[in-house]
VOPAGU-2260 file (C-alpha; in pm, 1 decimal, decimal comma):
REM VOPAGU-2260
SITE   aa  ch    i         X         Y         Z
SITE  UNK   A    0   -5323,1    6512,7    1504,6
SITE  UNK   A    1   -5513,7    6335,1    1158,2
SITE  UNK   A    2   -5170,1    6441,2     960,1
SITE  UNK   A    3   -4932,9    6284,8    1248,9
SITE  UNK   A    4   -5120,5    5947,7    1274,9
SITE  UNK   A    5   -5126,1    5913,7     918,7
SITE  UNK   A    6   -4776,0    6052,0     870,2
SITE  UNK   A    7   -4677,5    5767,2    1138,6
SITE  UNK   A    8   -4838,9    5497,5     929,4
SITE  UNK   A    9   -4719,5    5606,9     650,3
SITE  UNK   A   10   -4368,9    5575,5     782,5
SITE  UNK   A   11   -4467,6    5253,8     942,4
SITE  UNK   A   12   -4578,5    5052,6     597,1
SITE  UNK   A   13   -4226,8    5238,8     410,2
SITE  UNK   A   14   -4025,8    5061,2     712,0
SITE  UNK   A   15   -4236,5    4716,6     717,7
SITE  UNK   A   16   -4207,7    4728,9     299,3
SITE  UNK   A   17   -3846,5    4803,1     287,5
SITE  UNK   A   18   -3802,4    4505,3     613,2
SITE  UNK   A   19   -3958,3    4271,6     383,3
SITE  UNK   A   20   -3791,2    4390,6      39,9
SITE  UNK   A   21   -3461,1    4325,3     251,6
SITE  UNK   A   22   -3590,7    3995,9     388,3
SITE  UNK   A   23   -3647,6    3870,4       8,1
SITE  UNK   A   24   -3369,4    4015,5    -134,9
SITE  UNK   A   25   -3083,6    3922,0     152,2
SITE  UNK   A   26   -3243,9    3566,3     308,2
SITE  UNK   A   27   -2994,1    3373,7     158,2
SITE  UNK   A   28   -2647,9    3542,6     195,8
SITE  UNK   A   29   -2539,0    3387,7     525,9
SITE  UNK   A   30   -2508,6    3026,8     353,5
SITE  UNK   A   31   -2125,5    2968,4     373,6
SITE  UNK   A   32   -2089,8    2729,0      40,8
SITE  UNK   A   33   -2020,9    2894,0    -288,6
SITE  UNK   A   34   -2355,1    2691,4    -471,4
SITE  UNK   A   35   -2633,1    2481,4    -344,4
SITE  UNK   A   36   -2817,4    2208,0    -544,4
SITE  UNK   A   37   -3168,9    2155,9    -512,9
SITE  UNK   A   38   -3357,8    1862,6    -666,7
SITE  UNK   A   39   -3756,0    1899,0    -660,7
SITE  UNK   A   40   -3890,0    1598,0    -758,1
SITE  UNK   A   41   -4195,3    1509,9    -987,4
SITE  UNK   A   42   -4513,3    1545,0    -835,7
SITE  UNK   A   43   -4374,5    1744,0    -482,5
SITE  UNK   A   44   -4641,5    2025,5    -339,9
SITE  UNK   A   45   -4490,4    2330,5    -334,7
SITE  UNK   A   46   -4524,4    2323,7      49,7
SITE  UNK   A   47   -4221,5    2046,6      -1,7
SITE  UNK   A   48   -4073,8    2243,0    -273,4
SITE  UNK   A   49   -4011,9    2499,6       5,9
SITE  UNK   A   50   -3945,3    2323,8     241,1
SITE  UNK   A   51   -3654,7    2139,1      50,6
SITE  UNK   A   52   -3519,3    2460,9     -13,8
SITE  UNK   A   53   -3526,0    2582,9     327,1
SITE  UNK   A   54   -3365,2    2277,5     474,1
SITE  UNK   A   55   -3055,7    2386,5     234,4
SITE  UNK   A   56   -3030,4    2697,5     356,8
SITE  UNK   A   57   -3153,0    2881,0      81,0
SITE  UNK   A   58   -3478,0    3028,2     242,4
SITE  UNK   A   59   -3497,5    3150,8     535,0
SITE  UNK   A   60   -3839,5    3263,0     548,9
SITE  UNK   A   61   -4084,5    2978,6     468,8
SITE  UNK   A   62   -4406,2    3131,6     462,3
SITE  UNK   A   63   -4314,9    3489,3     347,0
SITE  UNK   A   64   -4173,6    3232,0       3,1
SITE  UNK   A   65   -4500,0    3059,8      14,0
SITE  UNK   A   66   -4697,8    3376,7      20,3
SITE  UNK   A   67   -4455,8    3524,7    -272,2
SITE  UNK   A   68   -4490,3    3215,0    -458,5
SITE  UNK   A   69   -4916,0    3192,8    -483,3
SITE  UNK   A   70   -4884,1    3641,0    -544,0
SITE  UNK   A   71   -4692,8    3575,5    -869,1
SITE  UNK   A   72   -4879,3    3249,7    -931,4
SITE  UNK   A   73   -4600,0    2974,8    -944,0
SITE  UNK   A   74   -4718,8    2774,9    -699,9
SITE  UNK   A   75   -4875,6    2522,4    -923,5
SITE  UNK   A   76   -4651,9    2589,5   -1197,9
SITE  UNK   A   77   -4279,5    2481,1   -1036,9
SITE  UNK   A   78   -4096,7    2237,5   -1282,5
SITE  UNK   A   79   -3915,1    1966,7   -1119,3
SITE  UNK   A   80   -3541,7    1907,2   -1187,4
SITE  UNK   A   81   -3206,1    1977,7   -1004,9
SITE  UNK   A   82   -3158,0    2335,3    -960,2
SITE  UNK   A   83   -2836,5    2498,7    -866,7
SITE  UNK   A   84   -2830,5    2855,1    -714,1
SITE  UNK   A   85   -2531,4    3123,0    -567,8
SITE  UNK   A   86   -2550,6    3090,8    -215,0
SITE  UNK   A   87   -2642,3    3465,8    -239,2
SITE  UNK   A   88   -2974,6    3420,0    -445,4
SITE  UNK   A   89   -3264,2    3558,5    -306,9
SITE  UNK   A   90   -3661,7    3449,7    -327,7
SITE  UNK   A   91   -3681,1    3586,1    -703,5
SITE  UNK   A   92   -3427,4    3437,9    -829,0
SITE  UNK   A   93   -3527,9    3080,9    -656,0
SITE  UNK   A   94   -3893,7    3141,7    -794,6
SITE  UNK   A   95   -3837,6    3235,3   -1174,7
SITE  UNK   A   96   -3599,1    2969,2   -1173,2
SITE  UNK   A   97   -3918,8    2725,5   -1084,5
SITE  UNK   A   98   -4116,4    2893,6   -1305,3
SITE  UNK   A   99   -3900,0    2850,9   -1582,1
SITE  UNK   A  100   -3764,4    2580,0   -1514,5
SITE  UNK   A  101   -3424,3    2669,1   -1518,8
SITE  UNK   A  102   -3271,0    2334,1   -1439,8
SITE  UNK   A  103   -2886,3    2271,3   -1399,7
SITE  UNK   A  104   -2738,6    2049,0   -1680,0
SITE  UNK   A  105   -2450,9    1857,9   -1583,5
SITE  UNK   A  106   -2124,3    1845,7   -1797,2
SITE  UNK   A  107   -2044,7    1499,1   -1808,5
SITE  UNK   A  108   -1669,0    1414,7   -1943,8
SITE  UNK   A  109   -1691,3    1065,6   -2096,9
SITE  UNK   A  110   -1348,8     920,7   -2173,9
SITE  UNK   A  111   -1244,0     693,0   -2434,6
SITE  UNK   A  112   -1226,4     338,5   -2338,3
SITE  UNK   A  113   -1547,1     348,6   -2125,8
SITE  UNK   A  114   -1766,7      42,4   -2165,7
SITE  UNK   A  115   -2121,4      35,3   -2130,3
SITE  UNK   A  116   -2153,6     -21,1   -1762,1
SITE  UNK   A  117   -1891,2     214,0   -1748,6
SITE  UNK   A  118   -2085,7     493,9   -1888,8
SITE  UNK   A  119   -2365,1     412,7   -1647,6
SITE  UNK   A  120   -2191,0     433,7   -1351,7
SITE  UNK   A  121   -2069,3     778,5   -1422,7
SITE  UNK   A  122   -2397,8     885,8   -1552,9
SITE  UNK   A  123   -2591,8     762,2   -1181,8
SITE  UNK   A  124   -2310,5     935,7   -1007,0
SITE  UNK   A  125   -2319,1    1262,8   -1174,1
SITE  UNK   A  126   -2659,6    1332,9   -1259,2
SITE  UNK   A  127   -2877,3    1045,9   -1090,8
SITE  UNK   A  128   -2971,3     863,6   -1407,0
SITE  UNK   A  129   -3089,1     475,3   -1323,8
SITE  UNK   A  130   -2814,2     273,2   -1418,0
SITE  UNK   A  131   -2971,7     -49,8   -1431,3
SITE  UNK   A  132   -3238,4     100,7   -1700,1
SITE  UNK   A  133   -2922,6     283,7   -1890,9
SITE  UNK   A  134   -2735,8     -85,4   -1930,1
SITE  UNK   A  135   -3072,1    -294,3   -2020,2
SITE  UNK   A  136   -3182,1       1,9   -2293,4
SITE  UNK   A  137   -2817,2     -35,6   -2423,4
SITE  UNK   A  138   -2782,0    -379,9   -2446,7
SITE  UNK   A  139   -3141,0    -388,6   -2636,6
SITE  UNK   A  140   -3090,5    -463,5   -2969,8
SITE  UNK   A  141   -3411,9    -340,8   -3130,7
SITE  UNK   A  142   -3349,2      15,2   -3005,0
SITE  UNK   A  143   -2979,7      59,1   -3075,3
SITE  UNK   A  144   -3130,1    -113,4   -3424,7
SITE  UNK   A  145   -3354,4     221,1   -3446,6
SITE  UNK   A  146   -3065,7     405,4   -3367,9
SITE  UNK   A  147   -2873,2     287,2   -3666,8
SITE  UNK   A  148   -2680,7     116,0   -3473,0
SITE  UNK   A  149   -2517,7    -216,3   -3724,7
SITE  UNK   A  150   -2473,8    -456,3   -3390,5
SITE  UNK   A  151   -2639,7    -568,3   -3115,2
SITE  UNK   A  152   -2574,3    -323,2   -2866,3
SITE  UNK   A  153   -2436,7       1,6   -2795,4
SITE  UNK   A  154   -2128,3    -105,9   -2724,6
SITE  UNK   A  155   -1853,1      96,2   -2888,5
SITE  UNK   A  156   -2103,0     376,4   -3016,1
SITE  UNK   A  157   -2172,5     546,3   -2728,2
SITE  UNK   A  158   -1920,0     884,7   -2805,2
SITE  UNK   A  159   -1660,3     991,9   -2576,7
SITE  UNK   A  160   -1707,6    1370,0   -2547,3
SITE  UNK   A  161   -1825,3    1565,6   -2300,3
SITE  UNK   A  162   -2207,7    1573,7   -2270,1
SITE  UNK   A  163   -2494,5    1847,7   -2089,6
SITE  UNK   A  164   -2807,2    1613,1   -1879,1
SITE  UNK   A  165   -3057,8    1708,1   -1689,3
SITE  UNK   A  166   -3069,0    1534,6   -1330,1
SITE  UNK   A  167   -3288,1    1202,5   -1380,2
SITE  UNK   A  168   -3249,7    1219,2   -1739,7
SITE  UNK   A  169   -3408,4     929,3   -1931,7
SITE  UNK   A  170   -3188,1     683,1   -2007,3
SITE  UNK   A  171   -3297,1     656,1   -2435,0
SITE  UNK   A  172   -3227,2    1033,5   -2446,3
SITE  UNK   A  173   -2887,2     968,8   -2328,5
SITE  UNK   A  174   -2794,6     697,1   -2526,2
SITE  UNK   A  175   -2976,2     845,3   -2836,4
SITE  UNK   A  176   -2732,5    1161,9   -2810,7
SITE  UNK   A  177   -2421,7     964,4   -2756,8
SITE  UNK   A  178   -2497,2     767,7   -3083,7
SITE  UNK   A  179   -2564,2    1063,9   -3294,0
SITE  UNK   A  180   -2255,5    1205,6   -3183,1
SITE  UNK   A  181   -2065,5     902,9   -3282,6
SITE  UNK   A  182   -2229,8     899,9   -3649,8
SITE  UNK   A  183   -2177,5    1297,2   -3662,9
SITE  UNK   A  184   -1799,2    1207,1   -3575,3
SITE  UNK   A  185   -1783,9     863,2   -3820,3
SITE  UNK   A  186   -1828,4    1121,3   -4142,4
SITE  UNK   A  187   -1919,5    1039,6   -4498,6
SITE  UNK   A  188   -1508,7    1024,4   -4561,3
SITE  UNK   A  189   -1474,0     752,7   -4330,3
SITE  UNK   A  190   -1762,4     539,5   -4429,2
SITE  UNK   A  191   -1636,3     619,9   -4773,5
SITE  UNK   A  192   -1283,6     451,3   -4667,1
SITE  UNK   A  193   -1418,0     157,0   -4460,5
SITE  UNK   A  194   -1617,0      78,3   -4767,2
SITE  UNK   A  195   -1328,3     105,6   -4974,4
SITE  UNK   A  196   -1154,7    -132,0   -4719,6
SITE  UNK   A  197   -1407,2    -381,4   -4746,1
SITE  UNK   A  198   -1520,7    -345,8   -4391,5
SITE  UNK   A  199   -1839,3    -281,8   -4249,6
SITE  UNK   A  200   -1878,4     -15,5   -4002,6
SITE  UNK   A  201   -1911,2    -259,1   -3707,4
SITE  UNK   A  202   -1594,6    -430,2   -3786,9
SITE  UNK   A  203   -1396,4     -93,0   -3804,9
SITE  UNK   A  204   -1556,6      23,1   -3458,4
SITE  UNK   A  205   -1446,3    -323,2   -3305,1
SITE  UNK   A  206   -1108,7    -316,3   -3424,8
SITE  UNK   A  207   -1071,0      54,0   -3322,3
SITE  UNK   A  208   -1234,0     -39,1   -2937,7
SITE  UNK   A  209    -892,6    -299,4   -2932,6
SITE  UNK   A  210    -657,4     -56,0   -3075,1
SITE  UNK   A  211    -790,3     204,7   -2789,5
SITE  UNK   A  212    -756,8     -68,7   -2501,0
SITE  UNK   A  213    -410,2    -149,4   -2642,0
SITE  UNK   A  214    -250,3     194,1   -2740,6
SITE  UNK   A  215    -117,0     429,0   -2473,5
SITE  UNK   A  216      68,1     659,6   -2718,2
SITE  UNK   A  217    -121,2     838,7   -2990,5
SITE  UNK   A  218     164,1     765,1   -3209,5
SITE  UNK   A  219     136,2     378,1   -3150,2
SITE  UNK   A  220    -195,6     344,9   -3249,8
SITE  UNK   A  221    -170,4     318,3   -3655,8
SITE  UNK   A  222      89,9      85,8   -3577,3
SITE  UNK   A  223    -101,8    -156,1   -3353,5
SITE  UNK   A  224    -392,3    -107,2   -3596,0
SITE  UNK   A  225    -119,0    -234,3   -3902,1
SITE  UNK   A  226     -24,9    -531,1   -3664,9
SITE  UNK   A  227    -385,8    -654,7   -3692,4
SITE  UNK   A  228    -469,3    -580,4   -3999,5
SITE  UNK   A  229    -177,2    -785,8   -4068,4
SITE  UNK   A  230    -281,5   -1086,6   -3898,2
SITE  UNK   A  231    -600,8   -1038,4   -3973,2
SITE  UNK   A  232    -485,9   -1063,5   -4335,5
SITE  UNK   A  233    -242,1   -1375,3   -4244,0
SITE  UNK   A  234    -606,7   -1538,2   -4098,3
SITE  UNK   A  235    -400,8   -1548,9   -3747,7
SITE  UNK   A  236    -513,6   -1511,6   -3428,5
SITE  UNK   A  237    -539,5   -1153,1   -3287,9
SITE  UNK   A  238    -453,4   -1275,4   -2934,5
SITE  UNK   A  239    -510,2    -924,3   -2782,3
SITE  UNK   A  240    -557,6    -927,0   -2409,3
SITE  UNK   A  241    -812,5    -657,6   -2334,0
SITE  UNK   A  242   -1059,8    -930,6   -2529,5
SITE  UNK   A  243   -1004,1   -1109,0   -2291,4
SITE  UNK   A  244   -1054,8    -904,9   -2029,4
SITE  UNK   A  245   -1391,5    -761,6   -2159,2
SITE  UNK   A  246   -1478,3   -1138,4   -2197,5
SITE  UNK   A  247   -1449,2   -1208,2   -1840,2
SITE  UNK   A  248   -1474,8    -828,3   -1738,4
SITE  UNK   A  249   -1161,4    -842,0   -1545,0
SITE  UNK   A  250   -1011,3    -499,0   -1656,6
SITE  UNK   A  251    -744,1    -514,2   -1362,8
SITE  UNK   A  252    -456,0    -717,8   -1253,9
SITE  UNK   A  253    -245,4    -954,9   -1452,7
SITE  UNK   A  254    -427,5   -1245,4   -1706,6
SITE  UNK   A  255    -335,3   -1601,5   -1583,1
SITE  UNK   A  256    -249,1   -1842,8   -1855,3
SITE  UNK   A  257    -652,4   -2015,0   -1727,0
SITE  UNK   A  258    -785,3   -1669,5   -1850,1
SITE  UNK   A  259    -657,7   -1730,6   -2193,5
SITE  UNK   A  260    -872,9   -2032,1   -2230,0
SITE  UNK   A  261   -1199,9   -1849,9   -2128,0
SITE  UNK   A  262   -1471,4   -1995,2   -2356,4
SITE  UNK   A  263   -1596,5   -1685,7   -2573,1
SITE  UNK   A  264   -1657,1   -1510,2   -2899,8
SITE  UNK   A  265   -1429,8   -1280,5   -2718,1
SITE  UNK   A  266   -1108,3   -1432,6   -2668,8
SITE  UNK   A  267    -917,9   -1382,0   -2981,1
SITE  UNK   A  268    -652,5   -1633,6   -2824,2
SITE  UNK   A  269    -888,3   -1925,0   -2948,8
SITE  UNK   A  270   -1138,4   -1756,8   -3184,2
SITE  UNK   A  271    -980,8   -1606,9   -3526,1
SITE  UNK   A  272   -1104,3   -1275,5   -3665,7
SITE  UNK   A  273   -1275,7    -966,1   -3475,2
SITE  UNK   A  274   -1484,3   -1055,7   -3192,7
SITE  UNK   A  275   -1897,7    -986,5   -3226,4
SITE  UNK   A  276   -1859,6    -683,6   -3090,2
SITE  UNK   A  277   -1694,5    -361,6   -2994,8
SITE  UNK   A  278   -1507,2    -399,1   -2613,9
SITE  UNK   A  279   -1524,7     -19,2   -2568,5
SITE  UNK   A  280   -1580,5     333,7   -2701,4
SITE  UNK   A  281   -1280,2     428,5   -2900,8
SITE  UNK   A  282   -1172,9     747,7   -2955,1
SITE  UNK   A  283   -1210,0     888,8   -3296,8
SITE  UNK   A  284    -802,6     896,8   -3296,0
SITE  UNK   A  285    -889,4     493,2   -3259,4
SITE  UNK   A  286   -1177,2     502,2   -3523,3
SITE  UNK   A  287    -900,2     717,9   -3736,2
SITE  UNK   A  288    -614,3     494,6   -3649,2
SITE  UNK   A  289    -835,9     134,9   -3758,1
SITE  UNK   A  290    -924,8     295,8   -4114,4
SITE  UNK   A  291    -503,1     391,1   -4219,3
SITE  UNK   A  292    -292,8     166,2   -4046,5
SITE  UNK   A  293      39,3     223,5   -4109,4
SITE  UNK   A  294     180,4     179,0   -4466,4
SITE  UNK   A  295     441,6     -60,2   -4498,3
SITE  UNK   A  296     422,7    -215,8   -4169,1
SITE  UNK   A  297     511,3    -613,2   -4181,3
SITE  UNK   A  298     493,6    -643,8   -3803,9
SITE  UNK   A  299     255,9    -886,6   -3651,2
SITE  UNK   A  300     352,6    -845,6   -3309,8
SITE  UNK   A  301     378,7    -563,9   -3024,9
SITE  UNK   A  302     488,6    -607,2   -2658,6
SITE  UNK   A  303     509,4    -369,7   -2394,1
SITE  UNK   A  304     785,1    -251,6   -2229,9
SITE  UNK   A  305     716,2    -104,1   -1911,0
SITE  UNK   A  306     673,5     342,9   -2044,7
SITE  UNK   A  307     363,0     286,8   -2218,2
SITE  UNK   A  308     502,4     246,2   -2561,3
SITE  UNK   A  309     528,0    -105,1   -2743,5
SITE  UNK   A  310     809,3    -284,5   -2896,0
SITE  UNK   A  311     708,4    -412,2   -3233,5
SITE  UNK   A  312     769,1    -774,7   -3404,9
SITE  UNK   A  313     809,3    -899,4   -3763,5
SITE  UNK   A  314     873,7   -1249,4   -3642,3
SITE  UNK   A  315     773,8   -1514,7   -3345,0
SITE  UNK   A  316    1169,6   -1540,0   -3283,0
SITE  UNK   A  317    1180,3   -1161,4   -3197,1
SITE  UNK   A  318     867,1   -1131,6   -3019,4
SITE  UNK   A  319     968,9   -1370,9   -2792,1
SITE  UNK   A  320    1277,5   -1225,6   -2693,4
SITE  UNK   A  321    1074,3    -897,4   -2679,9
SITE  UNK   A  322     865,1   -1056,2   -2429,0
SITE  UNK   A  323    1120,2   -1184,2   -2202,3
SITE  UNK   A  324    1274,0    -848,9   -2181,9
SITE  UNK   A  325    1007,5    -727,0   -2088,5
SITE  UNK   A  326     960,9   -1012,9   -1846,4
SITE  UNK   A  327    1280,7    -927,3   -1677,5
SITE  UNK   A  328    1195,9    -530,6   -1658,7
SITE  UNK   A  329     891,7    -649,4   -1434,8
SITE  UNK   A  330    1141,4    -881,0   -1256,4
SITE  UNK   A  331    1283,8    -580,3   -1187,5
SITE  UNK   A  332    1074,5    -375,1   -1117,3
SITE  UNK   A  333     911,3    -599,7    -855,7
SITE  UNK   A  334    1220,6    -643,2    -677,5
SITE  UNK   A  335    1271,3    -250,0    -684,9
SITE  UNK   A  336     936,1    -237,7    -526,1
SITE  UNK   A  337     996,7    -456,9    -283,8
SITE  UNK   A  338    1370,7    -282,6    -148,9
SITE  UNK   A  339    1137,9      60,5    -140,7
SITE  UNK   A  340     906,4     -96,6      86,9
SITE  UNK   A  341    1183,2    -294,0     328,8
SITE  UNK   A  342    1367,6      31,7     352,4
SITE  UNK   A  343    1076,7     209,4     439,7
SITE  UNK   A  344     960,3     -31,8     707,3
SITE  UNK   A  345    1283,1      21,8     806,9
SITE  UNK   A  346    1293,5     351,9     872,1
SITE  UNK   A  347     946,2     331,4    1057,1
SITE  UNK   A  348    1066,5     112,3    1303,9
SITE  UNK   A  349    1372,2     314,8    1337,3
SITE  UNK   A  350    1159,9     584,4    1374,6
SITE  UNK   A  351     925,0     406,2    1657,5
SITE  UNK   A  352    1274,2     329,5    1834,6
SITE  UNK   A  353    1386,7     721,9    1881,4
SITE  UNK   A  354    1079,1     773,4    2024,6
SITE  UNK   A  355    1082,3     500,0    2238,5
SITE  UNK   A  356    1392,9     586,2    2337,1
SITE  UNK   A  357    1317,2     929,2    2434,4
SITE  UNK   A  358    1046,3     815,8    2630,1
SITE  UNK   A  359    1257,5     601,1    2847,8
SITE  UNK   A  360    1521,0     923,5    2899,7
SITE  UNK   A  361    1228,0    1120,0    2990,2
């Protein structure tokens, strides 16, 4: 009788163990979504910590994790961060990834052409970093100065490239890594060119943010960078719109003729030379393009004309006929519009008419 109650309990603790091996191991597989993000946030008790996790689904047992966690001893010892898991992780996985720490870091794809507030607004979106904090610590000159920076921002040296953050990242460590990874791209050949040019570094990133506003063709861009080189030999006027534009931050819909007159270091319609500043982040195909403009090149103007490529001036005369082509391609182009968008009304209110029709026969 001794030997069958024991044998029973025996049996009993195998089938309550292997019930709670299965309860760790399988909590989370019902969760329909592929991953689940979890941010734990500085200073949370780990009664939150688990209950964050179980309001997304990713424990289903509460106190069985809080037991778990004080056996193996993370309970004080959970890093905060964002965490993302497999829908099918169990209680292990969730709890070495606390103890370790074993944040997710966000790929973050910054494009060229971004602008400061730009860069900010992706980085809040993606991985929750304070904007407002991201823009003042950019715009501060004595830390870009400690950054190496040779102007009084970031502008223009934060790197396009795709970067790795950690949810809530600080905003200097951001900014710091975007920097170095402009001066790791800006090599000791092109400094030694720019020098050779008789250009400081500041003026070459300037030039090469207007050459990456203007330039939709990678082929274009040594020749835009040749037209202002050009006139910035000549002592002309650059008159380049997206000056402009950063000057009164209006990076959409046509410039009025009253833009043009904008009171600012940045409109190159009324100030001669480079403005104070970089606009944007070039490219290093930009950066490239500003240092070896293209040899030979007497034009000093460029016009669009409606495919993203530029038709290219050596005189005002030309230019200007240039520019009412392209006047009469928008002309065009507007009145093209405008057909589509009769015709389709049209057919809409055709369209309403069968159906009333077929109402009435009904």
């Amino acid at each position: 009788m001794r030997h069958l109650l024991k044998d029973s309990i025996i049996v009993l603790a195998l089938s309550l163990l292997c019930m709670l091996l299965i309860e760790i191991v399988c909590q989370a597989r019902y969760f329909p979504s592929d991953y689940v993000f979890v941010v734990v946030e500085p200073g949370m008790s780990f009664n939150e910590i688990a209950e964050r996790f179980s309001s997304h689904g990713l424990v289903s047992n509460k106190p069985l994790f809080m037991l778990l966690s004080k056996i193996l001893g993370i309970e004080k010892k959970a890093r905060s961060g964002r965490y993302r898991f497999e829908a099918t992780s169990d209680m292990i996985d969730i709890l070495r990834a606390l103890y370790h720490g074993a944040t997710f870091r966000e790929k973050i794809v910054i494009l060229p052409g971004k602008t400061i507030e730009d860069v900010a607004h992706i980085f809040s979106e993606r991985a929750g970093v304070d904007s407002v904090a991201l823009v003042t610590l950019a715009y501060d000159s004595s830390f870009v100065a400690s950054l190496g920076v040779p102007s009084r921002s970031a502008e223009g040296y934060l790197f396009p490239d795709t970067y790795e953050v950690e949810w809530k990242e600080r905003p200097e460590t951001i900014i710091s890594q975007m920097v170095k990874a402009f001066f790791d791209a800006f090599d000791d050949s092109l400094r030694a060119k720019a020098k050779h040019m008789g250009m400081g570094l500041n003026e070459i990133v300037t030039l090469a943010s207007i050459i990456e506003k203007e330039a939709m063709l990678d082929s274009e861009r040594p020749k835009i960078s040749a037209v202002f080189h050009n006139r910035l030999k000549r002592n002309m006027k650059l008159q380049a719109d997206p000056t402009v534009r950063y000057a009164l931050r209006k990076w959409r819909g046509r410039l009025l003729y009253d833009d043009l007159k904008v009171d600012s270091p940045y409109n190159t319609y009324c100030v001669k030379g480079l403005p104070p500043t970089p606009i944007c982040s070039p490219s290093l195909a930009s950066l490239v393009a500003a240092l070896y403009p293209m040899p030979g090149s007497d034009d000093l103007y460029f016009v669009a004309q409606g495919d993203g490529s530029h038709y290219f001036s050596k005189t005002a005369r030309e230019h200007y006929r240039a520019k009412q082509r392209y006047k009469r391609y928008l002309r065009k182009l507007k009145a093209q519009m405008a057909a589509e968008a009769k015709a389709q009304e049209s057919n809409v209110n055709s369209e309403k008419g069968a159906q009333g029709g077929t109402q009435v026969n009904q």
